[in-house]
SEPA-542218 format. One line per field, with one value per residue: residue number from 1; residue in three letters; chain; x, y, z of N, C-alpha, C in turn. Coordinates in steps of 0.001 Angstrom, whole numbers. Layout:
N
num	[NUM; ...]
residuo	[ALA; ...]
cadena	[A; ...]
n_c1	[X; ...]
n_c2	[Y; ...]
n_c3	[Z; ...]
ca_c1	[X; ...]
ca_c2	[Y; ...]
ca_c3	[Z; ...]
c_c1	[X; ...]
c_c2	[Y; ...]
c_c3	[Z; ...]
//
This chain:
167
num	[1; 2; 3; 4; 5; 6; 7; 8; 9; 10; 11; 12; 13; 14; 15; 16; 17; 18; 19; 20; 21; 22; 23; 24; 25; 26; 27; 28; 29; 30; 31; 32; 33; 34; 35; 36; 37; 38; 39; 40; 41; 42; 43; 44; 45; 46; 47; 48; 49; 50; 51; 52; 53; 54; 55; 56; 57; 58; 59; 60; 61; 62; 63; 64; 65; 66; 67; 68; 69; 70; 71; 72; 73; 74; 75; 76; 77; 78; 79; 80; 81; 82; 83; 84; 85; 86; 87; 88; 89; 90; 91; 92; 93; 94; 95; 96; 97; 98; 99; 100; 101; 102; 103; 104; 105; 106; 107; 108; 109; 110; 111; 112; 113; 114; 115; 116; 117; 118; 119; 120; 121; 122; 123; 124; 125; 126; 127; 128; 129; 130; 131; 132; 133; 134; 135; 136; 137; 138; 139; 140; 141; 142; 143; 144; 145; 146; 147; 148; 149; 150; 151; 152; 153; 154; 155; 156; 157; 158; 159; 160; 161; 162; 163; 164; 165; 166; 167]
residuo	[UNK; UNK; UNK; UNK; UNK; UNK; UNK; UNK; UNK; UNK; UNK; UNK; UNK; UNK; UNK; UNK; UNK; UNK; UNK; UNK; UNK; UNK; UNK; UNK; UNK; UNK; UNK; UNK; UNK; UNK; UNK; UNK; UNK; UNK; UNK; UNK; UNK; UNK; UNK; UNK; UNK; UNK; UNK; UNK; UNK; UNK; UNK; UNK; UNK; UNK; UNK; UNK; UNK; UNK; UNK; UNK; UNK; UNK; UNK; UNK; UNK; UNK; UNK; UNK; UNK; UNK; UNK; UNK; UNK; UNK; UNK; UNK; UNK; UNK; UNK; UNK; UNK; UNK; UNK; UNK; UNK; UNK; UNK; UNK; UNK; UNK; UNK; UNK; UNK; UNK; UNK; UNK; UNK; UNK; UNK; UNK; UNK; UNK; UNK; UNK; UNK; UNK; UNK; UNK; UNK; UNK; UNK; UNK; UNK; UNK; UNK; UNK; UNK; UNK; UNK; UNK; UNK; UNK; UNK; UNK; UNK; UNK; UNK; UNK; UNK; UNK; UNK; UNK; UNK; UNK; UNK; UNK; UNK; UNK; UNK; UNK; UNK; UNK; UNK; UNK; UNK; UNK; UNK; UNK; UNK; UNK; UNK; UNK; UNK; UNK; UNK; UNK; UNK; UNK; UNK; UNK; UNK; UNK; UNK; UNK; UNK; UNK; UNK; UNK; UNK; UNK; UNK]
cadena	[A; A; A; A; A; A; A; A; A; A; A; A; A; A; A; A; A; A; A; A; A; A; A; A; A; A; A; A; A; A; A; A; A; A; A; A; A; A; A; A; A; A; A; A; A; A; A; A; A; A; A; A; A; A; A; A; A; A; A; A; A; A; A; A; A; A; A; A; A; A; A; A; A; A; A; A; A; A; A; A; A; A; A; A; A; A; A; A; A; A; A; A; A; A; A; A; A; A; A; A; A; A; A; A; A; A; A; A; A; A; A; A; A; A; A; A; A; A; A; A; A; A; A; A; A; A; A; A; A; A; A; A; A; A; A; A; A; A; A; A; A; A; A; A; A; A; A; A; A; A; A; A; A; A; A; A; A; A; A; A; A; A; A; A; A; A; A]
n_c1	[15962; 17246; 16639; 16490; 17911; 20992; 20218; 18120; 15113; 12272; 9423; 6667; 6737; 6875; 4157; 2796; 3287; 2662; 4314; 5187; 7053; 8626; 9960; 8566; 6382; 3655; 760; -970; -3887; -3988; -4456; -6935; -7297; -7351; -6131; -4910; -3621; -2764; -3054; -4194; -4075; -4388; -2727; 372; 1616; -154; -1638; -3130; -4067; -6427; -8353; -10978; -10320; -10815; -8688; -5723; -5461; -3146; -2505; -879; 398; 944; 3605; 6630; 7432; 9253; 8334; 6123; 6848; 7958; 6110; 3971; 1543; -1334; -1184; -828; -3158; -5033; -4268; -5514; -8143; -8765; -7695; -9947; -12145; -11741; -11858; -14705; -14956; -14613; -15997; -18690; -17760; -18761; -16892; -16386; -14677; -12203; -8642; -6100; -2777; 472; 4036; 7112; 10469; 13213; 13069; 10430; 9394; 9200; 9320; 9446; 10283; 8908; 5889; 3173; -199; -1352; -4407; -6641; -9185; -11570; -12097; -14044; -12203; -9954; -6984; -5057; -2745; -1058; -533; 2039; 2747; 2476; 3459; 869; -806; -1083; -3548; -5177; -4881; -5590; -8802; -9305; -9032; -10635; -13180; -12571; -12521; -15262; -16875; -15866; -16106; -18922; -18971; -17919; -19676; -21299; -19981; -18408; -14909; -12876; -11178; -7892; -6564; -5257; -2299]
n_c2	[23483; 20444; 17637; 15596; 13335; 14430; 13150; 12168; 9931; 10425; 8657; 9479; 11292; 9918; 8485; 10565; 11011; 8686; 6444; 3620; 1234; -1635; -111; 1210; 1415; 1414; 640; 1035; 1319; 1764; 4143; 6710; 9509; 11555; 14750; 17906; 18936; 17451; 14554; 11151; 8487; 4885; 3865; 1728; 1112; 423; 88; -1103; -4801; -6044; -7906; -6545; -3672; -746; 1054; 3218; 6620; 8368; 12228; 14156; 16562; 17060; 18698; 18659; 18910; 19451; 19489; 20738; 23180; 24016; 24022; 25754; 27911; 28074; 25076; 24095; 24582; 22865; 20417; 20207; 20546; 18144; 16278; 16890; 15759; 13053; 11668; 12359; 10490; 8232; 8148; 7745; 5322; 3849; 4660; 5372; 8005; 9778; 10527; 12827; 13209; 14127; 14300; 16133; 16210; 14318; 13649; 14540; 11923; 11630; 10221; 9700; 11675; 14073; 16511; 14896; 14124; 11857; 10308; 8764; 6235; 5735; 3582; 2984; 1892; 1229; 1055; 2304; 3496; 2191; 62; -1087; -156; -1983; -3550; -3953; -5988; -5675; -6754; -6856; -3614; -2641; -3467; -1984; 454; 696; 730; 3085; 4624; 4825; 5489; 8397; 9258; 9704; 11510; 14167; 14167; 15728; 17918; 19147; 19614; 22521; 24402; 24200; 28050; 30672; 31899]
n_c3	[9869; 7700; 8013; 6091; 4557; 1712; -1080; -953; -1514; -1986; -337; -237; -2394; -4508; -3972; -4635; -7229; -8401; -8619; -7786; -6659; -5508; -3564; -2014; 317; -122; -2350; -5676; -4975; -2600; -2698; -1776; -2422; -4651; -5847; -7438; -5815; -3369; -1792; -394; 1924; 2511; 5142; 5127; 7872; 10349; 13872; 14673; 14879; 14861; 12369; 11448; 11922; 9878; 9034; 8608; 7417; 5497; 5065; 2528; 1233; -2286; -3294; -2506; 1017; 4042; 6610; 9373; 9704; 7505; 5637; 3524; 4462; 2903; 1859; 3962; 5094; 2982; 3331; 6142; 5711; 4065; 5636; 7449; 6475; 5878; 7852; 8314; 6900; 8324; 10380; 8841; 7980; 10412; 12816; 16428; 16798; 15821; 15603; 14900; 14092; 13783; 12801; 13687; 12662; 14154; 16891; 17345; 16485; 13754; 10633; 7767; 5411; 4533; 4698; 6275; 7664; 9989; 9740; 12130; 12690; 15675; 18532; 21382; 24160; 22529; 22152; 21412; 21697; 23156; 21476; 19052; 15950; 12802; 9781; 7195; 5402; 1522; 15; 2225; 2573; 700; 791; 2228; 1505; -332; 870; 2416; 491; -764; 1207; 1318; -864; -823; 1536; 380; -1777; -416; 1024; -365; -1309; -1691; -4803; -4994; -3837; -5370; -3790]
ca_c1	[17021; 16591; 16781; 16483; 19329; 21062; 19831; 16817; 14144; 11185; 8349; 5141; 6797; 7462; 3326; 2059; 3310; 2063; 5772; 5044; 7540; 9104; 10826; 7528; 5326; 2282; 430; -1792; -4820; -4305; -4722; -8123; -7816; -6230; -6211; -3731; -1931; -3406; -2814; -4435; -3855; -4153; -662; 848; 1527; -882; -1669; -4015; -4079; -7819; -8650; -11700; -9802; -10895; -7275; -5664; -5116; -2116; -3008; -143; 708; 1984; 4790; 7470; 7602; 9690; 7606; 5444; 8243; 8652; 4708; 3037; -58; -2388; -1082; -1645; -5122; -5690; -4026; -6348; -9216; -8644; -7577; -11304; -13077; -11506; -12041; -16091; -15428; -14431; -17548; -19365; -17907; -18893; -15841; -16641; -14389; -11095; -7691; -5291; -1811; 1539; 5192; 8516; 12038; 13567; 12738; 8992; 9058; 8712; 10528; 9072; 10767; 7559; 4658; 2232; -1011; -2459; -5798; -6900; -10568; -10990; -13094; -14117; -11375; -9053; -5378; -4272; -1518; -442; -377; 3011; 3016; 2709; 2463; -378; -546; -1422; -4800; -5712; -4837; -6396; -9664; -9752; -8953; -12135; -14228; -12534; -12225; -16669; -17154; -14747; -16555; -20169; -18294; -16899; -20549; -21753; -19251; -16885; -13062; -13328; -10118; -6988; -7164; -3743; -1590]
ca_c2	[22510; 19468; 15863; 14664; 13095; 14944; 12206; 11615; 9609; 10468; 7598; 10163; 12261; 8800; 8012; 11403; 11231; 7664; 5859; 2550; 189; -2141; 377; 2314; 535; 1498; 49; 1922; 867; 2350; 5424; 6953; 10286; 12433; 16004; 18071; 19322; 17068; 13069; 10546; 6942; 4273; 3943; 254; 1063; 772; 505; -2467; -6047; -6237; -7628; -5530; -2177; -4; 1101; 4543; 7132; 9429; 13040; 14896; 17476; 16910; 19089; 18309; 20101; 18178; 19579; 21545; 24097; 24890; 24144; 27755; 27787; 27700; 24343; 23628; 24444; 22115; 19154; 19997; 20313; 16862; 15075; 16551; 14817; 11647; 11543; 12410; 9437; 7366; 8402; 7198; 3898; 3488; 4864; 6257; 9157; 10188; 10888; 12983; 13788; 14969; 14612; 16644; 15894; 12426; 13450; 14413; 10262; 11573; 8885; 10079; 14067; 14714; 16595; 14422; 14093; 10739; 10379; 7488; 5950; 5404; 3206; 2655; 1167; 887; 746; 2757; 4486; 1307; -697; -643; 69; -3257; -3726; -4359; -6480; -5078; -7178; -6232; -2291; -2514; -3224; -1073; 1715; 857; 951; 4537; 5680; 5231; 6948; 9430; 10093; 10082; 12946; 15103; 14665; 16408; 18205; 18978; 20062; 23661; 24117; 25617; 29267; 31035; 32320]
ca_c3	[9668; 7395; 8374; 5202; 3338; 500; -2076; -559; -2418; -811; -561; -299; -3359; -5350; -4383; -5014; -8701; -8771; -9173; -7459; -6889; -4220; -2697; -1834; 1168; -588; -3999; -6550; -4586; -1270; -2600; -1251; -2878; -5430; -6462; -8050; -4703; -2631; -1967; 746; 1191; 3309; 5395; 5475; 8767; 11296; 15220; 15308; 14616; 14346; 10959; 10820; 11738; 9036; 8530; 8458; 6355; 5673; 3860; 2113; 46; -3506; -3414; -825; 2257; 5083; 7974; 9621; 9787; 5663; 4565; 3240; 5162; 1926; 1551; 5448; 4774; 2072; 3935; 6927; 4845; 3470; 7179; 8140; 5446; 6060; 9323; 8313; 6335; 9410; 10749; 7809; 8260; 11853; 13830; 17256; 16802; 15325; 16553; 13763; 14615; 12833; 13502; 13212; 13434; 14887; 18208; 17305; 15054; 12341; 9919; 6572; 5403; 3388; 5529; 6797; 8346; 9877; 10652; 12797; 13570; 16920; 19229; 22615; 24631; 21403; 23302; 20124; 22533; 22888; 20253; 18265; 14153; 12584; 8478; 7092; 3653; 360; 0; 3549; 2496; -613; 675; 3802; 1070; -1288; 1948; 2426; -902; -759; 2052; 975; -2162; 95; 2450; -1248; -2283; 781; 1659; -1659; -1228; -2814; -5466; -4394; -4783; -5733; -2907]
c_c1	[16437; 17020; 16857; 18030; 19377; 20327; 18580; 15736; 12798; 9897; 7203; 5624; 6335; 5287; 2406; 1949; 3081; 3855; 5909; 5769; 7778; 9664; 9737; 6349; 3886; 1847; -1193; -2966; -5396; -4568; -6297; -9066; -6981; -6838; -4750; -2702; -1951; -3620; -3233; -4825; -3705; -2792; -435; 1333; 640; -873; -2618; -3730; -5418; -7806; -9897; -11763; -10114; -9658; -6865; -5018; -4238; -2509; -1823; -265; 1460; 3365; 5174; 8067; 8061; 8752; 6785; 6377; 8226; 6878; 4202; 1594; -1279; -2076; -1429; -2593; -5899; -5627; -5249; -7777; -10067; -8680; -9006; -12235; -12921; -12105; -14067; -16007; -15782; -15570; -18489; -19278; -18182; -17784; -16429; -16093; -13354; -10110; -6888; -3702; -513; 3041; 6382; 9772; 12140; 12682; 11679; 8919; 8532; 10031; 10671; 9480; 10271; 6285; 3492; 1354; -1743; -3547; -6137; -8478; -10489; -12343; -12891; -12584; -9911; -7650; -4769; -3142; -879; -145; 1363; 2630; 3188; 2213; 1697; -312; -1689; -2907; -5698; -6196; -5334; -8352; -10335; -9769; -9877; -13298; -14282; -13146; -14356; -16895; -16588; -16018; -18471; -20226; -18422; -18240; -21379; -21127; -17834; -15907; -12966; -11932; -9420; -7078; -5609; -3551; -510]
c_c2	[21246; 18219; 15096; 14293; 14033; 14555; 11750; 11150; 9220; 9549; 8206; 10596; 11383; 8606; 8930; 11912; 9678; 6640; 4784; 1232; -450; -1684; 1523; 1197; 491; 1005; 1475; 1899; 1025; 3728; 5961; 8691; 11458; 13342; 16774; 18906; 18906; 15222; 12843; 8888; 5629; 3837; 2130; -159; 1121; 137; -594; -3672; -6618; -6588; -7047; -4597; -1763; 432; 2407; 5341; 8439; 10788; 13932; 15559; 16986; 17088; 18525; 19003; 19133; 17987; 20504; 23377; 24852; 24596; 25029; 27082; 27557; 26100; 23219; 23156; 23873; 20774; 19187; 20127; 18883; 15897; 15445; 15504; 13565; 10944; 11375; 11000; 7935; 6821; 7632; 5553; 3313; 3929; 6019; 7769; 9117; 10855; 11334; 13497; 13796; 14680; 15119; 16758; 14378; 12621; 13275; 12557; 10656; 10599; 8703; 11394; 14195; 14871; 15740; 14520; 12531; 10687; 8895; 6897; 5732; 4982; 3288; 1706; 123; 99; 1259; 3244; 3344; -73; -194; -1060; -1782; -2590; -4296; -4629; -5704; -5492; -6632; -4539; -1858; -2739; -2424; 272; 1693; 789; 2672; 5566; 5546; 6089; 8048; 10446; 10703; 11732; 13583; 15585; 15505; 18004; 18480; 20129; 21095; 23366; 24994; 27319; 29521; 31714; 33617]
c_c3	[9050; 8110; 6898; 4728; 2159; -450; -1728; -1818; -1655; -1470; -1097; -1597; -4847; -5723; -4706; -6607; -9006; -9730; -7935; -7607; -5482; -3333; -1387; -850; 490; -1857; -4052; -5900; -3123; -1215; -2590; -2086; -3517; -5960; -6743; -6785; -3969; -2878; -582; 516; 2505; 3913; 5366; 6922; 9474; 12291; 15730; 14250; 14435; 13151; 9987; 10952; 10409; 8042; 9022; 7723; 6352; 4539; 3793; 967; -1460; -3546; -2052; -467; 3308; 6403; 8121; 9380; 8587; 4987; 4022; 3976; 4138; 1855; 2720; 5178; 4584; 3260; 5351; 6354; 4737; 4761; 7627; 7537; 5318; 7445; 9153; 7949; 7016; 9891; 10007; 8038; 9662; 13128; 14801; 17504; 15912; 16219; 15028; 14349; 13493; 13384; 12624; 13501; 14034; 16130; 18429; 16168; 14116; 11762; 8062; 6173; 4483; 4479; 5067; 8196; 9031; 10625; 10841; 13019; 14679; 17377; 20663; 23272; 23297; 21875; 21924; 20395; 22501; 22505; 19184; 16955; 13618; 10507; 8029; 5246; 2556; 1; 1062; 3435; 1517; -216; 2023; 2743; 60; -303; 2192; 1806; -869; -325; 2010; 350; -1503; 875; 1012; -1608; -1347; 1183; 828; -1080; -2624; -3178; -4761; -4985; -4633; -4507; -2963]
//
């Protein structure tokens, strides 16, 4: 069953073909990592108020899939692929661990009807459970996502994201 609106103009679809406007929380610059079925990007939402939180990063699919529910599993794959390697990247930048999680339907908060993944850094005594969603400005998200997008590319060179294979 969908949730989405008929007319829907989906945000992730808008930043996975790179169509950046005011209507879209995110800028050209939060994006951490692009391949051709495969998008990850710092979210404008996040869970701390720290201003040297790292940030966190959302990994979706190109095409749009509303949920866990309608994804093809090759495409799963990729997206979990991609949420590990971020997460290494976390690592990279000093984060004691990682926390990744997913939601579907109103009830599960999901609030976005394009599958997503977000992966979180996580420290010692964080209070990430409870902490409520706050946005986080474009300067702020811009350079939490050129801290990423390094360690990203550090992980890739280690650790490269084989190509999709046909299904």
């Amino acid at each position: 069953m969908s949730h989405q609106p008929p007319d829907y103009d989906c945000p992730f679809c808008r930043v996975a073909q790179d169509r950046f406007d005011e209507s879209v929380w995110t800028a050209p610059d939060d994006v951490v990592f692009r391949a051709s079925d495969l998008c990850a990007f710092v979210s404008a939402g996040q869970f701390s108020a720290d201003p040297d939180y790292p940030g966190h990063v959302l990994v979706i699919p190109v095409v749009h899939h509303e949920s866990l529910y309608d994804i093809p599993d090759g495409a799963l794959g990729r997206v979990s692929a991609l949420r590990r390697r971020v997460s290494l990247a976390f690592k990279a930048l000093g984060a004691e661990g990682t926390s990744s999680r997913q939601h579907n339907e109103p009830a599960g908060n999901q609030d976005v009807w394009h599958y997503h993944e977000h992966v979180l850094p996580r420290f010692a005594d964080d209070g990430l459970y409870v902490q409520p969603r706050r946005r986080v400005d474009d300067v702020r998200r811009a350079a939490q996502a050129a801290r990423i997008r390094a360690a990203l590319t550090g992980v890739l060179a280690e650790l490269p994201l084989t190509p999709p294979t046909s299904s």
